[in-house]
N, C-alpha and C positions, 0 to 999 in steps of 0.2 A: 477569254472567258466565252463558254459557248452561249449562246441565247436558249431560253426556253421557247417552245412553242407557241405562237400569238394564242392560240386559240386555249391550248394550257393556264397561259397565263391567266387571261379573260375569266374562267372555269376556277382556278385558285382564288383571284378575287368574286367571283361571285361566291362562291361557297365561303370563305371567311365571312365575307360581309353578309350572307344569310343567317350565319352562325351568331354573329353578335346582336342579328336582327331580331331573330328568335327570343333570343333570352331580354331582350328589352320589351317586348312583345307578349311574353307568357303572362306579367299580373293581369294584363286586362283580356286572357282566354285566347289569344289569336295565335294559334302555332305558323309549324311550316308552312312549306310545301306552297306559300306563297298566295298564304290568306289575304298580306295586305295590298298584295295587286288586286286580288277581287275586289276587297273591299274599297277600294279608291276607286275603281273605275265602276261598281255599282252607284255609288256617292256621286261619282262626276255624271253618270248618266243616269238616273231613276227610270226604274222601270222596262231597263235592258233585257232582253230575252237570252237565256242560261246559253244556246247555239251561240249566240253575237259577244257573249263574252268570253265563251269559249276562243271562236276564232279572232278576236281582237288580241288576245293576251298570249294566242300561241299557245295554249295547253292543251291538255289531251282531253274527252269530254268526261272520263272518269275520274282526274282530278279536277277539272271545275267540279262535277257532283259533290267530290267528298268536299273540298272547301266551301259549295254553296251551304251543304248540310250543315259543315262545322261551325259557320258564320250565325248560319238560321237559329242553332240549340245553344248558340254563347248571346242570343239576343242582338245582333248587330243588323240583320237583312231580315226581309220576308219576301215570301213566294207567295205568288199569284195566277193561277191559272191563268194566257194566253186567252182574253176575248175569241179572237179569231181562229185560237188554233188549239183546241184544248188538251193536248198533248203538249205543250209548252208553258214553260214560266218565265214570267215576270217577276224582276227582283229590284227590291225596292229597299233602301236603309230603313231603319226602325229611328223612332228619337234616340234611342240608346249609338246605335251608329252617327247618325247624325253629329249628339255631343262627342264622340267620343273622334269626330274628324279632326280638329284642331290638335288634339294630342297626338294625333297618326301622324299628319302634316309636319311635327315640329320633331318626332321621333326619327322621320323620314330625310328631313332637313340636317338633324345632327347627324344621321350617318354620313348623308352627302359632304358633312363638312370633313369629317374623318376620314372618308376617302381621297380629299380632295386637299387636305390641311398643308398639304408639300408642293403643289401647286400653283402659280400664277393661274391670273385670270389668263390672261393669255392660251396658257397650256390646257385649261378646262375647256376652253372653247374652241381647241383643238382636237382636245382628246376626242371632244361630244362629236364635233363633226367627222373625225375619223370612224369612230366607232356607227355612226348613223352611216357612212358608206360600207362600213362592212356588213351592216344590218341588210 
């Protein structure tokens, strides 16, 4: 049997696993394109400037805009003009983000089990550490 490509494969499971992530995702407004990385690492940092999330998450700066946008008009974040730099925003959860972490957290958690449901502990924490060296 010949092998797929690692980087293939990698690419096949993230697009499945965004696919299903989607559609668990759409009742409460949060689409693609990988809203709910923004929206976790806004959460986990309050008040992150739109460039530092950019470069944290590795996206391009015109998809953090659309996703900051997308988050901002479904009520989950808000922007705040940059004290210091008033060409920049600070983005902040709303309460509506806030409550709505706990469901993110456990949406996020049953994927990981579904990815991972054929695996040893063992193997997950191999897989994790291989993949953080290819990272």
């Amino acid at each position: 049997m010949k092998r797929k490509p690692i980087g293939k494969l990698i690419s096949q499971i993230y697009r499945q696993n965004q696919k299903n992530l989607t559609k668990e995702l759409k009742p409460f407004q949060i689409g693609g394109g990988g809203q709910h990385s923004f929206l976790i690492e806004i959460l986990r940092c309050p008040g992150i400037n739109q460039d530092t999330l950019t470069s944290e998450l590795k996206f391009d700066k015109a998809t953090t805009a659309r996703a900051v946008k997308q988050l901002e008009e479904a009520g989950y974040i808000m922007r705040s003009v940059d004290e210091n730099d008033r060409r920049a925003y600070r983005l902040y959860p709303t309460q509506k983000g806030l409550d709505f972490h706990p469901t993110l957290t456990s949406i996020l958690d049953s994927r990981h089990q579904q990815l991972t449901q054929h695996l040893t502990k063992q193997e997950i924490d191999q897989l994790f550490t291989l993949l953080q060296k290819l990272h």
